[in-house]
C-alpha atoms as one frame of an Amber mdcrd trajectory, in Angstrom:
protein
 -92.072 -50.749 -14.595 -91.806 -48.037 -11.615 -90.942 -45.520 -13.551 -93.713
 -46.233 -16.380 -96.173 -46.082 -13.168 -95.172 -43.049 -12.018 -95.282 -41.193
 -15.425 -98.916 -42.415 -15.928 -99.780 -41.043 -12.060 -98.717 -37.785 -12.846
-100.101 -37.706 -16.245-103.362 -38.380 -14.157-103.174 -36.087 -11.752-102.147
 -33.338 -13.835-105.412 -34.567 -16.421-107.489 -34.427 -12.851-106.027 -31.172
 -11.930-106.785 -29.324 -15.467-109.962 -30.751 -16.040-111.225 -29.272 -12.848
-111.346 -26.042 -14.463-111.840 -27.165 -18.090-115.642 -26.734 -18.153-116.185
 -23.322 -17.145-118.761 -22.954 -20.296-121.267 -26.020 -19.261-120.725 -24.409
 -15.805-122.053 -21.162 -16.846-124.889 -22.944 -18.299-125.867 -25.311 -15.613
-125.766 -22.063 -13.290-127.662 -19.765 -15.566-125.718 -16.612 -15.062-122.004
 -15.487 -15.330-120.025 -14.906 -12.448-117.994 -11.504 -13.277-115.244 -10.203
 -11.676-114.826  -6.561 -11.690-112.832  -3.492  -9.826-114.746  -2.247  -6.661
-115.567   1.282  -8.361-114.251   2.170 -11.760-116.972   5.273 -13.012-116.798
   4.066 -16.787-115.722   0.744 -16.627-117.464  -0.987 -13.617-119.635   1.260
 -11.652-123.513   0.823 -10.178-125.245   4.135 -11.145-128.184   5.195  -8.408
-130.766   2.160  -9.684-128.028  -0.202  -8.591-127.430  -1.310 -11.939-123.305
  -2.082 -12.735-122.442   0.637 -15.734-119.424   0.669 -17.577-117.548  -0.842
 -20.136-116.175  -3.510 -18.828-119.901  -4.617 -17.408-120.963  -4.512 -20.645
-118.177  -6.447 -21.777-119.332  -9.566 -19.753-123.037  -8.626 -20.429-121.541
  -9.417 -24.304-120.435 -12.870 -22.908-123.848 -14.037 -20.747-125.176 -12.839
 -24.219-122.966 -15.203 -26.285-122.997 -18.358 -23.823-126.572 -17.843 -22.698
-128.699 -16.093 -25.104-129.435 -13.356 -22.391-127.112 -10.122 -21.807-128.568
  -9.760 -18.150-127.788 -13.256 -17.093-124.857 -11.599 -15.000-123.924 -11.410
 -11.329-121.156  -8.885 -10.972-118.362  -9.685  -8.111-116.655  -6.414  -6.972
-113.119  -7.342  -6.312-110.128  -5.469  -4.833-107.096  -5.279  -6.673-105.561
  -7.815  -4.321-108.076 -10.233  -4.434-108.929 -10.219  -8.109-106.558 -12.844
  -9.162-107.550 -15.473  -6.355-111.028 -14.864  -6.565-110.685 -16.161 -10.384
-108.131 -18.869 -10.006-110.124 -20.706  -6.957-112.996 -20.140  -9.344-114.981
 -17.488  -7.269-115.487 -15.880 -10.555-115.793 -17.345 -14.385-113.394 -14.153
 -15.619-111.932 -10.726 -14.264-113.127  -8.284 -16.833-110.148  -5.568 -17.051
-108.966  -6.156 -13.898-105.284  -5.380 -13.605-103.031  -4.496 -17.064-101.510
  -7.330 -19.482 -97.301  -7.775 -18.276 -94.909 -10.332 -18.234 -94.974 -11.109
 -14.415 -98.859 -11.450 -14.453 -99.052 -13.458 -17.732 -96.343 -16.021 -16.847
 -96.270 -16.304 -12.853 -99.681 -16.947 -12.325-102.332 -18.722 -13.780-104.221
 -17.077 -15.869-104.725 -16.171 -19.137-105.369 -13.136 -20.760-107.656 -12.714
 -23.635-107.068  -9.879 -25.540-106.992  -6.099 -24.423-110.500  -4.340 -24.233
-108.715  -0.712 -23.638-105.556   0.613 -24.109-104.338   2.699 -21.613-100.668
   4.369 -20.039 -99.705   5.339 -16.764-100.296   8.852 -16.064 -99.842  11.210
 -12.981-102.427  13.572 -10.942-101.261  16.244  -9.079-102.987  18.479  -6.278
-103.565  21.856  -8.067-101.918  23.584  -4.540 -98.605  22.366  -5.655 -98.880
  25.140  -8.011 -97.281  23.095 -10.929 -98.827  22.375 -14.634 -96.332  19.951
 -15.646 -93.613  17.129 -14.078 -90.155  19.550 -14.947 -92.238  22.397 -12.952
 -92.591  19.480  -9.683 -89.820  20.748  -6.915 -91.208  18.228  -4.234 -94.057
  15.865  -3.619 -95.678  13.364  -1.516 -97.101  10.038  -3.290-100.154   8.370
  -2.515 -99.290   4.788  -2.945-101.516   2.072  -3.221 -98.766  -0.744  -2.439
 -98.649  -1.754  -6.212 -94.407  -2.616  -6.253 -94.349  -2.295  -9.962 -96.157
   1.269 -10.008 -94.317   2.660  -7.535 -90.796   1.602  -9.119 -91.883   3.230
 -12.352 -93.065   6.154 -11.159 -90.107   6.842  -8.359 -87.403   6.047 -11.575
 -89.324   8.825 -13.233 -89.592  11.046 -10.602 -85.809  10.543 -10.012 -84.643
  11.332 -13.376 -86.185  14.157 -13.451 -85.340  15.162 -10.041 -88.399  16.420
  -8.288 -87.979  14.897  -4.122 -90.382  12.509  -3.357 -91.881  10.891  -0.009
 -94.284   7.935  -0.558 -97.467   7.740   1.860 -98.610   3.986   1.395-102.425
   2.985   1.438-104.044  -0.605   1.941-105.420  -0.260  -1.479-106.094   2.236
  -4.205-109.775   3.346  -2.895-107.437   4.380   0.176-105.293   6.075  -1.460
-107.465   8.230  -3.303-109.193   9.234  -0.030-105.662  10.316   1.519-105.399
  12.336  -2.132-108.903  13.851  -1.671-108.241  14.689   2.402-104.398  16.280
   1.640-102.856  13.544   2.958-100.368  13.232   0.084-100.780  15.328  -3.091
 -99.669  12.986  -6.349-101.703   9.719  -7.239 -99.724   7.804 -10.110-102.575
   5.103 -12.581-103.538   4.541 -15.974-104.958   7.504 -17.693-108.545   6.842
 -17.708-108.963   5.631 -14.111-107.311   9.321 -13.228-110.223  10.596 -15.460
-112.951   9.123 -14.033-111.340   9.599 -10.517-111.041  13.591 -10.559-114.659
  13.135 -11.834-115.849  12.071  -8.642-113.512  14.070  -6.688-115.577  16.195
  -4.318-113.672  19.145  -5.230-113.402  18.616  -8.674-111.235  21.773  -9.813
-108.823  20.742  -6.821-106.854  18.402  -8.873-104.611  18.476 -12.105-104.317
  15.657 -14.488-100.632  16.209 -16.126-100.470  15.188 -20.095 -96.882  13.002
 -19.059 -96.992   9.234 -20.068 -94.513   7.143 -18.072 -95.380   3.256 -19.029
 -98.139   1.299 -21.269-101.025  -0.461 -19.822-103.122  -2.813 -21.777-105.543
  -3.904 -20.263-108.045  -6.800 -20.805-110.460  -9.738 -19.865-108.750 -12.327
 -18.260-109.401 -16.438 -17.655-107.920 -18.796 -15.502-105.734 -21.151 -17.045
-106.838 -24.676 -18.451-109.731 -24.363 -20.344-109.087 -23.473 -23.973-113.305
 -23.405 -25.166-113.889 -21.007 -21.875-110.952 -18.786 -22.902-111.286 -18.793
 -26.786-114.853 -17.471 -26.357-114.331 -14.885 -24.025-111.519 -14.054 -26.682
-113.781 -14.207 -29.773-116.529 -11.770 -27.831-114.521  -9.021 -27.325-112.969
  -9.751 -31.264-116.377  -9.716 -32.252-117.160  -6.495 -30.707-114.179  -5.074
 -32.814-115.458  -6.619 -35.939-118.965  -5.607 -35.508-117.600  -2.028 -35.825
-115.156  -2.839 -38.513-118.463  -3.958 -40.748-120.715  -1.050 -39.479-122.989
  -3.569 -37.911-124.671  -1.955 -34.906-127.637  -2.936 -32.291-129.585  -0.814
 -34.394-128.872  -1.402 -37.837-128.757  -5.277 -37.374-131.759  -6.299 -39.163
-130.915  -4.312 -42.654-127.480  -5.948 -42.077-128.900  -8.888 -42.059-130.095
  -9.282 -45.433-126.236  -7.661 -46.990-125.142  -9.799 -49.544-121.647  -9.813
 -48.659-118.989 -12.931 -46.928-117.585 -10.926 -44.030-121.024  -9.928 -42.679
-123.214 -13.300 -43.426-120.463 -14.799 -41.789-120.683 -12.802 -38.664-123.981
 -13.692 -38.696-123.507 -17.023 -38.681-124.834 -17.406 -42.462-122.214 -18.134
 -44.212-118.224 -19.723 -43.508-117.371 -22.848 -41.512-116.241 -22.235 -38.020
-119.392 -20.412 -36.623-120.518 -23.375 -34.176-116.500 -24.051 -33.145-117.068
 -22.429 -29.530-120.227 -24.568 -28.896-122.341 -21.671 -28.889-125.238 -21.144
 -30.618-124.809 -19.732 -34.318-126.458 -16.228 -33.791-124.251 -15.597 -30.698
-122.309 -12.748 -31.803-125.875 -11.187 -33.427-126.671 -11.740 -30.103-124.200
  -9.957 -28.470-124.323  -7.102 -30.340-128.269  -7.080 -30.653-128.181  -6.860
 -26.808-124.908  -4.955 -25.485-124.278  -3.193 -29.052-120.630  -3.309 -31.013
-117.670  -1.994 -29.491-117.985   1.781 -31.024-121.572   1.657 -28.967-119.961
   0.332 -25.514-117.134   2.890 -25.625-119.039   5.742 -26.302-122.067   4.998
 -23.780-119.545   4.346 -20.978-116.304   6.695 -22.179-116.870   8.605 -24.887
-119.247  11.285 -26.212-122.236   9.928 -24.616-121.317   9.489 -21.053-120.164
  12.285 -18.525-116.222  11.547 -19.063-115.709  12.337 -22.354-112.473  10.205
 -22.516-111.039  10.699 -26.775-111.099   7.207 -28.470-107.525   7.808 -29.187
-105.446   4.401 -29.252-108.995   2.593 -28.843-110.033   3.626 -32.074-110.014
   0.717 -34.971-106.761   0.425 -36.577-108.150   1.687 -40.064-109.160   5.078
 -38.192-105.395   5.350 -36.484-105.678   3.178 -33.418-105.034  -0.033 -32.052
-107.972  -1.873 -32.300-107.736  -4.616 -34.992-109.070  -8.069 -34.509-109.488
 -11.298 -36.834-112.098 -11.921 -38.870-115.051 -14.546 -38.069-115.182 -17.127
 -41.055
């Protein structure tokens, strides 16, 4: 008889305990806007431009969301986060989701709890060099000092990789990355090891831009991605389903400003993305134009990456491995029906 009351108390607690979290959507709702975590200062992924307004794509990315769950793309309030802070923040549900906040591992995935949703960009670890070291590529490196942002996992990769290919190393450790690029910028160490496109937009703001040498050697992969605290499978299968819709959107050539000729197609695939047509449109509990929504507002995936990244922003960052998988990248999602 004990032991039948203790089983139910901790199935009870543990139902208490998940269901704290497991309403994140009618929370959204009841608040009005979505509460988005995003890096401090990312230029195209989460920057605010000189109106104040947060650019980049993974803003947009949770503009897509308030557009799904609320009907309105600006029904956002962004929460700049530091890298050590992200994860907490979202857990003790200071935020509703961390939009590309740290890449998809092992570690991350199965120590803590979170979830993550899908990958929004893929990216690999790269290395930037100060142009005084007088070196255009790692096997020309005789000896450098690393600015190090107290990320263990970085730092191991990049030390084994320095180490096999023998260029001496000292590491010069920083509070946190924004810290570390200052020491870069002031000379204080002269090699900054991160994901490709954060290098990019980095030596774009660099006051002396032509001081500073982004090497073409790849060391490790980073996926990154939206990610949702664990417990709540509606919360996280929606914020799933917007960025697959994003994908798809391109994948059918619907755009933000082709959307009403699209409309009227007679074809499945795309009177089913429109809610039209198939059976599973109203699964999340959204309304059934939400993904015309998104895209009427925010604009497919090809749109978001090109405003923020790619030809139409000041980076100019190649699509690459974020190109759909029918065009030689990476990018494939499922299909809404």
């Amino acid at each position: 008889m004990m032991n039948k009351i203790f089983f139910f108390a901790v199935l009870l607690f543990f139902c208490l305990t998940v269901s704290a979290f497991s309403y994140t959507r009618e929370e959204v709702v009841e608040r009005g806007h979505l509460l988005c975590g995003v890096s401090t200062g990312a230029p195209g992924f989460s920057s605010v431009d000189k109106s104040g307004r947060w650019t980049g794509l993974d803003a947009d990315f949770c503009r897509a969301v308030a557009a799904a769950v609320l009907g309105k793309s600006a029904r956002v309030e962004f929460v700049p986060l530091a890298e050590n802070e992200a994860f907490t923040a979202l857990i003790t549900g200071e935020v509703d989701i961390l939009s590309r906040q740290s890449s998809w591992d092992f570690t991350r995935d199965s120590a803590l709890a979170v979830d993550f949703t899908g990958v929004s960009y893929y990216d690999s670890r790269g290395i930037m060099i100060a142009k005084s070291l007088g070196a255009e590529s790692l096997g020309e490196l005789k000896r450098v000092r690393i600015c190090s942002s107290a990320d263990a996992y970085a730092d191991a990769v990049l030390t084994e990789y320095l180490l096999e290919n023998k260029v001496e190393f000292k590491v010069v450790t920083f509070d946190n990355t924004d810290l570390a690029v200052k020491g870069f910028e002031g000379g204080g160490c002269d090699l900054l090891s991160m994901p490709f496109s954060r290098l990019q937009s980095i030596q774009k703001e660099l006051s002396k831009k032509d001081s500073s040498l982004v090497l073409p050697d790849t060391m490790s992969r980073e996926p990154l991605g939206p990610v949702v605290r664990q417990g709540d499978d509606n919360w996280f299968d929606i914020v799933r389903w917007t960025l697959f819709a994003l994908i798809d959107a391109e994948e059918l050539g619907i755009t933000s400003v082709n959307l009403e000729e699209m409309k009227i197609r007679d074809r499945l695939a795309v009177k089913n993305f429109f809610g039209i047509g198939g059976t599973g449109k109203n699964g999340l509990g959204l309304q059934a134009d939400w993904a015309e929504q998104m895209v009427r507002q925010v604009g497919n995936y090809e749109e978001i990456y090109e405003k923020n990244l790619g030809t139409k922003s000041d980076l100019k960052i190649e699509r690459g491995m974020n190109k759909l998988w029918s065009k030689g990248g990476l990018h494939y999602a499922p299909p809404l029906r």
